[in-house]
PyMOL commands that place a pseudoatom at each C-alpha (Angstrom):
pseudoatom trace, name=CA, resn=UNK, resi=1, chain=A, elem=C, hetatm=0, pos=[-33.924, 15.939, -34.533]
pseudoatom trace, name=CA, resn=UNK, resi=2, chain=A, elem=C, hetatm=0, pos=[-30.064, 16.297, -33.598]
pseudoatom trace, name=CA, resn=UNK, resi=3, chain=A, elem=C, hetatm=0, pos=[-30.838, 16.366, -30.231]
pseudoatom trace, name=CA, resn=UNK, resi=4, chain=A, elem=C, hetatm=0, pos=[-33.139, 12.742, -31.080]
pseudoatom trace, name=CA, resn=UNK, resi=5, chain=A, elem=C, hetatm=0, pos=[-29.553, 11.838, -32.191]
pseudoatom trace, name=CA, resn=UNK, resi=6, chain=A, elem=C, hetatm=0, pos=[-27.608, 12.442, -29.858]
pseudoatom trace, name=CA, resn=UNK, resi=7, chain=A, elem=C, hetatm=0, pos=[-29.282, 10.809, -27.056]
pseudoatom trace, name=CA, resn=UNK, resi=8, chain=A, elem=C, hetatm=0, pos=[-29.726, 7.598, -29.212]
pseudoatom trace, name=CA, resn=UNK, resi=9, chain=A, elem=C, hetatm=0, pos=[-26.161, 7.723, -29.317]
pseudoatom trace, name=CA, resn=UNK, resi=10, chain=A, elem=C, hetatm=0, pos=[-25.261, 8.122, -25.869]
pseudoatom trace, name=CA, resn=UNK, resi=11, chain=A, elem=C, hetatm=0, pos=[-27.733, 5.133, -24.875]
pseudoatom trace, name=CA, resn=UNK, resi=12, chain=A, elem=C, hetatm=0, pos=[-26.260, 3.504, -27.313]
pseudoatom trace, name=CA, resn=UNK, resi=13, chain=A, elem=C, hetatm=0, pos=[-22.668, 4.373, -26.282]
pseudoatom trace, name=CA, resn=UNK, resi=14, chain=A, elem=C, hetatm=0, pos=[-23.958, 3.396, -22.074]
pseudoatom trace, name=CA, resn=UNK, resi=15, chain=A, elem=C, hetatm=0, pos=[-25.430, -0.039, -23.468]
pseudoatom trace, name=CA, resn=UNK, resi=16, chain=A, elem=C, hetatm=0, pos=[-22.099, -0.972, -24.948]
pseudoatom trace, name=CA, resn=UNK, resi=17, chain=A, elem=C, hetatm=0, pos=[-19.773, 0.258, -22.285]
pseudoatom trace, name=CA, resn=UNK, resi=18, chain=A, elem=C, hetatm=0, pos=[-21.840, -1.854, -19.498]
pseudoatom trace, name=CA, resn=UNK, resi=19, chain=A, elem=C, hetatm=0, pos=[-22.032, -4.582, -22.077]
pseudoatom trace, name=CA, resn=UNK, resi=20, chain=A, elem=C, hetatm=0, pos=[-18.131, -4.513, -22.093]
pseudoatom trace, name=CA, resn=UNK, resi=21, chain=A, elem=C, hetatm=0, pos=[-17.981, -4.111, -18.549]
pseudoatom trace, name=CA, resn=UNK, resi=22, chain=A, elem=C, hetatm=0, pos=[-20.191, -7.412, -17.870]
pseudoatom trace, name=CA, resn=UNK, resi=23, chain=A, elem=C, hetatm=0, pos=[-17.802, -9.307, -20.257]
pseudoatom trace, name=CA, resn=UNK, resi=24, chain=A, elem=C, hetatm=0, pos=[-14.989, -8.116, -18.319]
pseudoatom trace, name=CA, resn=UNK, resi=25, chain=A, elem=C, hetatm=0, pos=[-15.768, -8.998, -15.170]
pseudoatom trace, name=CA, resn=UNK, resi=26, chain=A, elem=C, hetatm=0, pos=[-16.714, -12.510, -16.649]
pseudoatom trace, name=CA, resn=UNK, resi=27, chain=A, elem=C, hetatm=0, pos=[-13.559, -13.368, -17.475]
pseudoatom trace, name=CA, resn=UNK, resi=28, chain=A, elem=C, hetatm=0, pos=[-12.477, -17.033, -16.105]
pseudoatom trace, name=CA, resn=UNK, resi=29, chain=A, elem=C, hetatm=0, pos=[-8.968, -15.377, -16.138]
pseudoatom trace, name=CA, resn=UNK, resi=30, chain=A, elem=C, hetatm=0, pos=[-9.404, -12.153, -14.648]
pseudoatom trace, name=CA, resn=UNK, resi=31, chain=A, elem=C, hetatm=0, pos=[-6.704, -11.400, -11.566]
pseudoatom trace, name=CA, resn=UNK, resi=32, chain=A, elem=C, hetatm=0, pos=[-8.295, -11.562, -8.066]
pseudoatom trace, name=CA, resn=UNK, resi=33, chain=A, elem=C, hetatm=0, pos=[-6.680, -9.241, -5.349]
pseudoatom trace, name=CA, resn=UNK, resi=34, chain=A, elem=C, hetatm=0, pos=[-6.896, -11.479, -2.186]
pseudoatom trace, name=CA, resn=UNK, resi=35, chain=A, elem=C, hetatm=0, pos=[-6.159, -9.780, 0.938]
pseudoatom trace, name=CA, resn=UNK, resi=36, chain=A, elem=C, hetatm=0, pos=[-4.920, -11.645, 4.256]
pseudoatom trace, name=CA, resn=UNK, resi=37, chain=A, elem=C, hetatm=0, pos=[-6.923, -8.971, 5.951]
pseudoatom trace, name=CA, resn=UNK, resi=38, chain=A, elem=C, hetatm=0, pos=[-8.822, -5.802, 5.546]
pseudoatom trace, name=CA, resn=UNK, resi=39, chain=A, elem=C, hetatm=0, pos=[-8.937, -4.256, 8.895]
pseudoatom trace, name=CA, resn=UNK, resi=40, chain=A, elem=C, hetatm=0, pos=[-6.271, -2.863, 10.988]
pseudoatom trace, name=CA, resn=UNK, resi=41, chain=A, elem=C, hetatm=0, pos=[-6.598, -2.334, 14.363]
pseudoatom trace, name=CA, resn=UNK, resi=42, chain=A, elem=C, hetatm=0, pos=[-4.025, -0.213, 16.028]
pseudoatom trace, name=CA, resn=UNK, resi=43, chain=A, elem=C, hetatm=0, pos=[-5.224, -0.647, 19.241]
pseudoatom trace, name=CA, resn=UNK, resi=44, chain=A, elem=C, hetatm=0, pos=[-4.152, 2.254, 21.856]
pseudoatom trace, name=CA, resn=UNK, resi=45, chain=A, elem=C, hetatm=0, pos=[-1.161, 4.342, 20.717]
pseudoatom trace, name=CA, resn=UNK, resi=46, chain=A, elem=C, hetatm=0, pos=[0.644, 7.075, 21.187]
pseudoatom trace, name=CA, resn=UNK, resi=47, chain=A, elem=C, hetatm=0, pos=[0.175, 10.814, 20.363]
pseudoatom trace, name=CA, resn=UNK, resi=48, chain=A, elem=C, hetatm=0, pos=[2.586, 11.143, 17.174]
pseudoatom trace, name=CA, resn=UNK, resi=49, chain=A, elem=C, hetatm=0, pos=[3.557, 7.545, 17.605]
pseudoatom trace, name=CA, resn=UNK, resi=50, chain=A, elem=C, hetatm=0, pos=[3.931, 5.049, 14.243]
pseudoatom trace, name=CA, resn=UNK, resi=51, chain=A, elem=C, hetatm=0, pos=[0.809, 5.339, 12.383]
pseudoatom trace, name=CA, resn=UNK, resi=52, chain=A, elem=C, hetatm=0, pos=[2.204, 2.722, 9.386]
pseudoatom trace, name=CA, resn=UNK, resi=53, chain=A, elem=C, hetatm=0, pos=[0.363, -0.595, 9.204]
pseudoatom trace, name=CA, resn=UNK, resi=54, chain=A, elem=C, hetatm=0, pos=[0.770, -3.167, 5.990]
pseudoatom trace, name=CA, resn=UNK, resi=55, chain=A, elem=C, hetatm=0, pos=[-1.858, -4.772, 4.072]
pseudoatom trace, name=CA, resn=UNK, resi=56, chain=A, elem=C, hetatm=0, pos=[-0.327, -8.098, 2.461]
pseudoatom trace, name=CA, resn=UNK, resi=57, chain=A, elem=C, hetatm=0, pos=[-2.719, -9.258, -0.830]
pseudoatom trace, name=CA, resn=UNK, resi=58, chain=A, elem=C, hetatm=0, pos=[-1.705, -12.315, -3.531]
pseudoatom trace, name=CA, resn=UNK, resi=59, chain=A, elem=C, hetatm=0, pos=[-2.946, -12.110, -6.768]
pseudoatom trace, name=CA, resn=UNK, resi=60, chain=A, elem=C, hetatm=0, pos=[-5.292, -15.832, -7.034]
pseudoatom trace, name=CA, resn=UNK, resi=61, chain=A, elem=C, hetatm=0, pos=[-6.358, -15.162, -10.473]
pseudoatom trace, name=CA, resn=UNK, resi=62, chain=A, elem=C, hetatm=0, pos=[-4.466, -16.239, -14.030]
pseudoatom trace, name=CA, resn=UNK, resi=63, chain=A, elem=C, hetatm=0, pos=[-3.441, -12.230, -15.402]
pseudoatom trace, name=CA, resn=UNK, resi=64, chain=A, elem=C, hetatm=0, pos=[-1.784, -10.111, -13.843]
pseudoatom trace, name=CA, resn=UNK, resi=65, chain=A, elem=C, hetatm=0, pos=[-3.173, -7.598, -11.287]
pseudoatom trace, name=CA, resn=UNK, resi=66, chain=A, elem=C, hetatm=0, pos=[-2.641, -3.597, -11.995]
pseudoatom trace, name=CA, resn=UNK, resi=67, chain=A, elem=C, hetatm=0, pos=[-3.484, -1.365, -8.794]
pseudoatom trace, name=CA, resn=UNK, resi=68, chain=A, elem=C, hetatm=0, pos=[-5.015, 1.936, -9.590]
pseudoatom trace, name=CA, resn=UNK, resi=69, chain=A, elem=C, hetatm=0, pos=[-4.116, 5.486, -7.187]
pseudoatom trace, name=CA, resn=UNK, resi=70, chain=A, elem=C, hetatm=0, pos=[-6.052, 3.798, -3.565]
pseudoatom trace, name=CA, resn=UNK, resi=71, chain=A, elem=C, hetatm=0, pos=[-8.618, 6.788, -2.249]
pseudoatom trace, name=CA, resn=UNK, resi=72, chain=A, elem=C, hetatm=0, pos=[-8.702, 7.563, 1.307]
pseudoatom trace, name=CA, resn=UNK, resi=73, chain=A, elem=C, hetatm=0, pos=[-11.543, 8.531, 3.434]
pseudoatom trace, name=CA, resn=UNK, resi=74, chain=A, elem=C, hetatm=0, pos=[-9.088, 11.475, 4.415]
pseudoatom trace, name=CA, resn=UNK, resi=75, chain=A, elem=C, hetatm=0, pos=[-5.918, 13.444, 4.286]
pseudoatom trace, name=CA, resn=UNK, resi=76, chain=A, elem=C, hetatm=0, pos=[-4.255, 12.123, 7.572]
pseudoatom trace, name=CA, resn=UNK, resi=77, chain=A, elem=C, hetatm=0, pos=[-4.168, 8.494, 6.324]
pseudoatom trace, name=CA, resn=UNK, resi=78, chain=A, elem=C, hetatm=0, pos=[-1.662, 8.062, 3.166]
pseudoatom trace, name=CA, resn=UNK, resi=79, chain=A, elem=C, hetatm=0, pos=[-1.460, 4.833, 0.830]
pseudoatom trace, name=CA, resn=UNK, resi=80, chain=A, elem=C, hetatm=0, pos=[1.246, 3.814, -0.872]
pseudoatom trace, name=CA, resn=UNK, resi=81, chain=A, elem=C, hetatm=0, pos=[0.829, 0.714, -3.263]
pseudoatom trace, name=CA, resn=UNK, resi=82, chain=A, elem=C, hetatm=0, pos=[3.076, -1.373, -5.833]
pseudoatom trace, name=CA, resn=UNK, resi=83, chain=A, elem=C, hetatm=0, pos=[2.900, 0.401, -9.240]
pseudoatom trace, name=CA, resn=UNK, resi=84, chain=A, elem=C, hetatm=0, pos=[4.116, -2.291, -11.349]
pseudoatom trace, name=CA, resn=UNK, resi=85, chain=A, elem=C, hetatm=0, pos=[1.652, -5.305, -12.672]
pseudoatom trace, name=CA, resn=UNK, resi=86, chain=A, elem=C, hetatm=0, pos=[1.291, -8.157, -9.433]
pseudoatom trace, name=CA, resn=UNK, resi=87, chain=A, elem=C, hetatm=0, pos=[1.586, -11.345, -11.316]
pseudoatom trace, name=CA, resn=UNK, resi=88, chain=A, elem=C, hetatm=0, pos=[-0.817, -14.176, -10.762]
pseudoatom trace, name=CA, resn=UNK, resi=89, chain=A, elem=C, hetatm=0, pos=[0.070, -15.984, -7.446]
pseudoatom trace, name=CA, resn=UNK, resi=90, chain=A, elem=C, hetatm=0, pos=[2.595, -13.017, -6.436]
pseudoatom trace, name=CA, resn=UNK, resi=91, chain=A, elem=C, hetatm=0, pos=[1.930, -11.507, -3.021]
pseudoatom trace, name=CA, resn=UNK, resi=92, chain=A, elem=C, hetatm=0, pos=[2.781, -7.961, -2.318]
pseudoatom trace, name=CA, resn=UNK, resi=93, chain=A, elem=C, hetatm=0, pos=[1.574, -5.294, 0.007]
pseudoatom trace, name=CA, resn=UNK, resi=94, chain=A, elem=C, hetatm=0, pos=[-0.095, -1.860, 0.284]
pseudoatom trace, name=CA, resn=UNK, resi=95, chain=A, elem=C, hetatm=0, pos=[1.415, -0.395, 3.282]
pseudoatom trace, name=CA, resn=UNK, resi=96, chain=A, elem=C, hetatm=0, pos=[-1.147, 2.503, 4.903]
pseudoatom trace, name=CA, resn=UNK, resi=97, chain=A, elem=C, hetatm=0, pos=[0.000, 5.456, 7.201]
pseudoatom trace, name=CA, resn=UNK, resi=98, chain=A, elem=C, hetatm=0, pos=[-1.858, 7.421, 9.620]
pseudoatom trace, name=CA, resn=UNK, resi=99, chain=A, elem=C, hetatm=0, pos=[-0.812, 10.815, 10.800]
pseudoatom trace, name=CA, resn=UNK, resi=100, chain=A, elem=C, hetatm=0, pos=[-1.019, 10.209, 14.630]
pseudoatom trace, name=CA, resn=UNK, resi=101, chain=A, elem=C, hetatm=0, pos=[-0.764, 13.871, 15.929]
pseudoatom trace, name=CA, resn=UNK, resi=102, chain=A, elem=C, hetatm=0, pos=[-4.443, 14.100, 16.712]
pseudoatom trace, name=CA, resn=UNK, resi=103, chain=A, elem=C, hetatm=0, pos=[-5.949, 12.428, 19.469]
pseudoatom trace, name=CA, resn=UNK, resi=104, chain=A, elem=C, hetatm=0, pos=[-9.137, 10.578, 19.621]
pseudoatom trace, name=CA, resn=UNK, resi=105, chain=A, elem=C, hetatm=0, pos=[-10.342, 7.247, 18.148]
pseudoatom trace, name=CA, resn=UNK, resi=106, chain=A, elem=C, hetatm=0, pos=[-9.256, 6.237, 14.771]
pseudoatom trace, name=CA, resn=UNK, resi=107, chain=A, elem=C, hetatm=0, pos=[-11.808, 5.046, 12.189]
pseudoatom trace, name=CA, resn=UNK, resi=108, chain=A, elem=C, hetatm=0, pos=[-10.642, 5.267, 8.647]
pseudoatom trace, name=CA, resn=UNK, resi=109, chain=A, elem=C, hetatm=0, pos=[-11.161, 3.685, 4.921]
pseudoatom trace, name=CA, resn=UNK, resi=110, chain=A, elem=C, hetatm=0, pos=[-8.732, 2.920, 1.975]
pseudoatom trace, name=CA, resn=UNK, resi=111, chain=A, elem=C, hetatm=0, pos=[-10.482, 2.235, -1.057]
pseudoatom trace, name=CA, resn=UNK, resi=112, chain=A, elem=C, hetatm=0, pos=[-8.385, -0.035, -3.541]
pseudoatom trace, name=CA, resn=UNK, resi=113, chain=A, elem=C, hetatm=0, pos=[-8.851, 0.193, -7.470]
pseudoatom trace, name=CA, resn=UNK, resi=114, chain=A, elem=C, hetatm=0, pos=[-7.765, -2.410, -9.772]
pseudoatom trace, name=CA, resn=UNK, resi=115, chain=A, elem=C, hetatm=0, pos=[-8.718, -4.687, -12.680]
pseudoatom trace, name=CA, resn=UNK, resi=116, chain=A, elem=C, hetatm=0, pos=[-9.426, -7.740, -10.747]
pseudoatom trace, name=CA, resn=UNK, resi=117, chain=A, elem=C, hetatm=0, pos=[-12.861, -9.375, -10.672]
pseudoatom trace, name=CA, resn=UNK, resi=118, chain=A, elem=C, hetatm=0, pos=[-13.686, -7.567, -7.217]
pseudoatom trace, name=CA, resn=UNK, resi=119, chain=A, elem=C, hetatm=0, pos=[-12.617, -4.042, -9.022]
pseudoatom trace, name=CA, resn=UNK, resi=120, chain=A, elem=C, hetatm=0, pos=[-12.996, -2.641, -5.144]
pseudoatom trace, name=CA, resn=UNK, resi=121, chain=A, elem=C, hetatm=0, pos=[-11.902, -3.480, -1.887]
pseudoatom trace, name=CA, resn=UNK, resi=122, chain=A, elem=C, hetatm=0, pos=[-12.400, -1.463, 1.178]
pseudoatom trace, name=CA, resn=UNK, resi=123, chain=A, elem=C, hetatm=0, pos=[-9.448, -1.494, 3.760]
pseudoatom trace, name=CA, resn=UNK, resi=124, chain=A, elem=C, hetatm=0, pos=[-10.031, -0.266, 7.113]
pseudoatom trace, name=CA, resn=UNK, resi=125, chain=A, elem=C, hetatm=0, pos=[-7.951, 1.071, 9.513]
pseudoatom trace, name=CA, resn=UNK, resi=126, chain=A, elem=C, hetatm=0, pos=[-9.218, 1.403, 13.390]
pseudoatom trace, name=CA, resn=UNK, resi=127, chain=A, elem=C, hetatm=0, pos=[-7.615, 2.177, 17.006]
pseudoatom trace, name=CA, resn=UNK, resi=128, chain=A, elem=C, hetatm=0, pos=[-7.475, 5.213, 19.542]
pseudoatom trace, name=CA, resn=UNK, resi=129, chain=A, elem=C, hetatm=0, pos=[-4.579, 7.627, 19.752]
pseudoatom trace, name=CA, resn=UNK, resi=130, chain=A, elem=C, hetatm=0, pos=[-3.983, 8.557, 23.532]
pseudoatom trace, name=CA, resn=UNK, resi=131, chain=A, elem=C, hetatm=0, pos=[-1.804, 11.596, 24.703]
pseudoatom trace, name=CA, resn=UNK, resi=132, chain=A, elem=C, hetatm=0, pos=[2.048, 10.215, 25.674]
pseudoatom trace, name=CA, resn=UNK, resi=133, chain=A, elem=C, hetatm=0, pos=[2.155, 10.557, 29.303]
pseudoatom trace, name=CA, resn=UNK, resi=134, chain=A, elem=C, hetatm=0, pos=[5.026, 12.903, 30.354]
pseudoatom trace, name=CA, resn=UNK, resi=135, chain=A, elem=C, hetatm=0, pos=[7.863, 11.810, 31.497]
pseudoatom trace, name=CA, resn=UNK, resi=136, chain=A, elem=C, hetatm=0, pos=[9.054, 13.366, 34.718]
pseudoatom trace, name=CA, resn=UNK, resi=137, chain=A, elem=C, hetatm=0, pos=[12.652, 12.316, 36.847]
pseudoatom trace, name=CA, resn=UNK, resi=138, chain=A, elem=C, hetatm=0, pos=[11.970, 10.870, 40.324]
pseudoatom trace, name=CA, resn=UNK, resi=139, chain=A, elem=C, hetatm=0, pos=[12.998, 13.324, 42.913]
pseudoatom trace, name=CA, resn=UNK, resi=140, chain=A, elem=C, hetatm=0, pos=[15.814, 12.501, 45.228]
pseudoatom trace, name=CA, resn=UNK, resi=141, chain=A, elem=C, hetatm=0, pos=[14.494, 13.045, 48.808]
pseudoatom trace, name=CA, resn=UNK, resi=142, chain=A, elem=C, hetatm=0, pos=[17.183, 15.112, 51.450]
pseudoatom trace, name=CA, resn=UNK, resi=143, chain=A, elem=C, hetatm=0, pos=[17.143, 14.706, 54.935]
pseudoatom trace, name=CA, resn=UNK, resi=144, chain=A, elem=C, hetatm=0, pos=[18.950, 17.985, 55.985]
pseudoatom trace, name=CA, resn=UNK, resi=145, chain=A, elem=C, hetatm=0, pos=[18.739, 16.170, 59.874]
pseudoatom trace, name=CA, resn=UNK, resi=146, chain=A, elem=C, hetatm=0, pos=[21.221, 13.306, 59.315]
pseudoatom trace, name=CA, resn=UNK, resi=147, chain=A, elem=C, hetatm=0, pos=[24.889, 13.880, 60.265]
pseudoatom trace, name=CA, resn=UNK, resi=148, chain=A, elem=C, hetatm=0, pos=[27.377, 13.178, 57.490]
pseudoatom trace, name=CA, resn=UNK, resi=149, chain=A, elem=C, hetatm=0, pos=[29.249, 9.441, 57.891]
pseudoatom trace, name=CA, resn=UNK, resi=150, chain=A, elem=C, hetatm=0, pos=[32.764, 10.054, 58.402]
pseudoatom trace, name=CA, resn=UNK, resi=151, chain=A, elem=C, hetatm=0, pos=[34.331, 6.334, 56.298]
pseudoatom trace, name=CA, resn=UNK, resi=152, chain=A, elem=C, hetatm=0, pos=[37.749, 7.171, 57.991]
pseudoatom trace, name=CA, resn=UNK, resi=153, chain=A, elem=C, hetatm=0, pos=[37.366, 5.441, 61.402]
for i in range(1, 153): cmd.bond("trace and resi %d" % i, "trace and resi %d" % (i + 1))
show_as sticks, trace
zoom trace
């Protein structure tokens, strides 16, 4: 019977919570996180070149917007995003970097939490990473057949 309970209760306790949730994301005045863009693409870089790239969003909705820790798809790329409340029509940015000391093709996601009406976005970051090519001094040629100039004469 206690077991009957308890998962009466827990339904219960699910029905309400997605209830809430539904009401939530009906708000007229919820904040909406707008981005200008959601992929990056670094094109061809360098081996342990700049792997930072900035994603500029406005809050469009009527509260403010509160940002939650961003999850990425792995340890080499590293958000950082504004802790303090965005308030409506305020633009500010997350800025994203990648660790670019492996080389190969870049294909990563950074998955942003919040309390607007679109609770996730996906930001993606793209590009190749290329060895630096080494860097070598030009060689000075001698010709040990010439006779020296004498600039006296």
């Amino acid at each position: 019977m206690k077991k009957i309970v308890l998962a009466l209760s827990f339904v219960m306790l699910v029905f309400m919570f997605s209830n809430a949730q539904e009401k939530i994301n009906d708000n007229p005045n919820a904040p909406v996180i707008d981005f200008e863009k959601l992929v990056h693409d670094y094109g061809t870089i360098y081996q342990n070149g700049n792997g930072v790239c900035k994603f500029q969003f406005t809050n469009t909705g009527k509260e403010p917007l509160i940002l939650s820790k961003p999850k990425s798809s792995c340890g080499c790329t590293v958000p950082t995003w504004p802790k303090h409340p965005i308030l409506p029509g305020q633009t500010d940015e997350i800025k994203v970097t990648y660790a670019t000391k492996r080389i190969g093709p870049i294909n990563k996601n950074v998955t942003i939490y919040s309390n607007a009406k679109n609770k996730q976005v996906i930001l993606r970051i793209k590009g190749k990473v290329i060895a630096k090519p080494s860097e070598t001094l030009p060689e000075k040629s001698v010709d040990n057949t010439a006779s020296p100039v004498n600039k006296n004469r």
